[in-house]
C-alpha positions as CSV (number, residue, x, y, z in Angstrom):
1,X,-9.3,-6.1,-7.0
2,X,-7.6,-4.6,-3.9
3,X,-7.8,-5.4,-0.6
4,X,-7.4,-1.5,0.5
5,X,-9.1,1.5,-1.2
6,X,-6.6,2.9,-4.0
7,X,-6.5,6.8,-3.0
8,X,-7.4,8.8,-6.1
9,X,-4.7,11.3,-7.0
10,X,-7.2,13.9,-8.4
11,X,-8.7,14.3,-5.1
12,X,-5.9,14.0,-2.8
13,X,-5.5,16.6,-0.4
14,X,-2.8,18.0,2.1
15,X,0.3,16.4,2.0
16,X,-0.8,13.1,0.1
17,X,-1.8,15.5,-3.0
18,X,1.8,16.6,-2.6
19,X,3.4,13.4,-2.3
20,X,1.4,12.5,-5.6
21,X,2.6,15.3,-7.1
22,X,6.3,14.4,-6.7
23,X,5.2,10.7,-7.4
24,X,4.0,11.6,-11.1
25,X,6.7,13.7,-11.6
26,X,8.6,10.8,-11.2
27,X,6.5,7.7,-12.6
28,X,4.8,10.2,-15.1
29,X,1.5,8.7,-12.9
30,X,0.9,7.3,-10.3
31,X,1.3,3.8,-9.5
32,X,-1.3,1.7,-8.0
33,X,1.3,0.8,-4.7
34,X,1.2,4.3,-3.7
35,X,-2.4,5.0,-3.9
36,X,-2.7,1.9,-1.9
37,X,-0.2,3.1,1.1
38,X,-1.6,6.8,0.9
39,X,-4.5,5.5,2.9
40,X,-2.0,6.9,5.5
41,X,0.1,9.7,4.9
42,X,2.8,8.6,7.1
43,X,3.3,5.2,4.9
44,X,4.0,7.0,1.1
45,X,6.1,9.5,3.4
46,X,8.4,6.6,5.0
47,X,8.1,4.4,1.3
48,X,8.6,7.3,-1.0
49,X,11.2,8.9,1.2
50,X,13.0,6.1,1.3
51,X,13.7,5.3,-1.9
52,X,14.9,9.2,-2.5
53,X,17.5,8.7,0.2
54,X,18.7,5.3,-1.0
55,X,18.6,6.7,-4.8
56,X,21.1,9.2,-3.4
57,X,23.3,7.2,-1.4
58,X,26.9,6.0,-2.7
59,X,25.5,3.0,-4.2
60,X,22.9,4.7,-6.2
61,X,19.3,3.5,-7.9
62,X,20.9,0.9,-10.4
63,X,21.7,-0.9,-7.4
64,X,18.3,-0.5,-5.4
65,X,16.4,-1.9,-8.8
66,X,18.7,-4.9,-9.2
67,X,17.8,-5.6,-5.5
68,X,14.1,-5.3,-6.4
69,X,14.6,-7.8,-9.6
70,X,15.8,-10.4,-7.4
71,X,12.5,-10.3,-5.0
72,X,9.5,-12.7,-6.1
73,X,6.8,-10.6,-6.4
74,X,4.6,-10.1,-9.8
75,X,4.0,-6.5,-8.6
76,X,7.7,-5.5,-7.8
77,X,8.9,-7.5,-10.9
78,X,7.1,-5.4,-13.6
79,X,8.1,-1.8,-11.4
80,X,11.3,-2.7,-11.0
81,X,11.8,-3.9,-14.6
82,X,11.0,-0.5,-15.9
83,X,12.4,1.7,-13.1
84,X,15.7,-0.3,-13.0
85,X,15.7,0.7,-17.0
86,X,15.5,3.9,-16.2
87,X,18.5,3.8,-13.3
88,X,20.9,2.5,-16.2
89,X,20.2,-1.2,-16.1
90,X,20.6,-3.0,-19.0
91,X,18.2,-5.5,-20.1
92,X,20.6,-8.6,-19.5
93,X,21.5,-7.2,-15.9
94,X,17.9,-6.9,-15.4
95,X,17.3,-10.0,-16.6
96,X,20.2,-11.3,-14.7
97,X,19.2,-10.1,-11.6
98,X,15.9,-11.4,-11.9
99,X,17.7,-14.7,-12.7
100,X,19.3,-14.0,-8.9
101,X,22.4,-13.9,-11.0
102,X,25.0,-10.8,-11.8
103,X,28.4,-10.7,-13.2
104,X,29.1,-8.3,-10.6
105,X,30.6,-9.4,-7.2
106,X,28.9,-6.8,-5.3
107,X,25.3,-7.5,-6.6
108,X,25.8,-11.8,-6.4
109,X,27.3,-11.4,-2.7
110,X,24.8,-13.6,-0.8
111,X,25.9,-12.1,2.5
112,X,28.1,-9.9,4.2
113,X,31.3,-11.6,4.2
114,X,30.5,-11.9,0.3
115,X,30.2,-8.3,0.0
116,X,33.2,-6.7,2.4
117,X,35.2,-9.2,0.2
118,X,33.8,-7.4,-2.8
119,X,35.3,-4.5,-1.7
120,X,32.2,-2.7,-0.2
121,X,32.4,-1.2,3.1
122,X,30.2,-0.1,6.1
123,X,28.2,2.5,4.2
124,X,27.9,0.4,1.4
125,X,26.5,-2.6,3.2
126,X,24.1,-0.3,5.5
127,X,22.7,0.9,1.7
128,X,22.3,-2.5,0.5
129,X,20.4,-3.8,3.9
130,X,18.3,-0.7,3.5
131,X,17.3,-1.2,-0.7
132,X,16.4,-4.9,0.7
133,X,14.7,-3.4,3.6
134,X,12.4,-1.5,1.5
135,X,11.5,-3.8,-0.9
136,X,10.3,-6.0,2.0
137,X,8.2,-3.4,3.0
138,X,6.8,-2.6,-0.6
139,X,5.9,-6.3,-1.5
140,X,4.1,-7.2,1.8
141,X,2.4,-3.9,1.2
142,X,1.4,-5.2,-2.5
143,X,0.8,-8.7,-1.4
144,X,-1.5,-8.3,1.9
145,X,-3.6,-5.6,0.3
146,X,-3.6,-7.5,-3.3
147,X,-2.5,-4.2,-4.9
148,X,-2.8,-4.9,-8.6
149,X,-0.5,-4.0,-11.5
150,X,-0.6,-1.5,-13.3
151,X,3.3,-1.7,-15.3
152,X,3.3,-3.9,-17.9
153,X,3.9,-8.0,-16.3
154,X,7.3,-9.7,-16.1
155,X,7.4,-13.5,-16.1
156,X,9.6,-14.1,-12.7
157,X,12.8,-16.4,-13.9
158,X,15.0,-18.3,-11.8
159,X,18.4,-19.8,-11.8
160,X,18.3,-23.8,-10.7
């Protein structure tokens, strides 16, 4: 059970009705994260404003869900793994990521250096610090209030 009152979409009002709105047009519902952080209508503004902008950005949503795959989180995992789907992420790059693997230089880079020799430059690397940014923000969200799932589970899978 959560920590934090889940805000019920069918009586939002205001501005956290309309964020819902957008939210199922999205999700096609509403997931349990963002009924958690509408307890204040600032937080699913920052969050779900967020990952618009970054979804826009040069490097795109695939990226931002391979990101989320390689976070720990039972919560994040299970999103992700659907969301990243629908992004254009196969299931071995999603697997992969979750893994903390990728075929691609510009997804393994474990640091800057790492990713400017990839070939990605400033705006790039801004994005990809932002996408990991966010994520931080959405799993200590998940974890502290104990938000739980509502996506079907992923098993979290490592590399040695």
């Amino acid at each position: 059970m959560s920590r934090i009152s889940l805000i019920d979409p069918s009586s939002a009002m205001g501005i956290t009705a309309e964020q819902f709105s957008r939210i199922r047009r999205a999700f096609g519902m509403v997931p349990d994260m963002l009924k958690a952080v509408a307890n204040s209508p600032a937080a699913p503004s920052s969050m779900w404003g967020s990952f618009a902008a970054l979804r826009s950005g040069r490097r795109g949503a695939k990226l931002g869900e391979q990101i989320a795959d390689r976070n720990n989180y039972t919560y994040c995992l299970a999103t992700h793994k659907g969301v990243g789907r629908k992004a254009g992420a196969s299931s071995v790059e999603i697997a992969e990521a979750q893994a903390g693997r990728s075929t691609d230089p510009r997804i393994a880079a474990p640091n800057v250096d790492a990713l400017r020799v990839a070939g990605l430059g400033d705006e790039e690397v801004a994005e990809i610090i932002s996408h990991v940014a966010l994520n931080l923000f959405a799993d200590y969200l998940n974890v502290a209030q104990d938000v739980p799932v509502n996506f079907p589970g992923v098993k979290l899978t490592r590399a040695a």
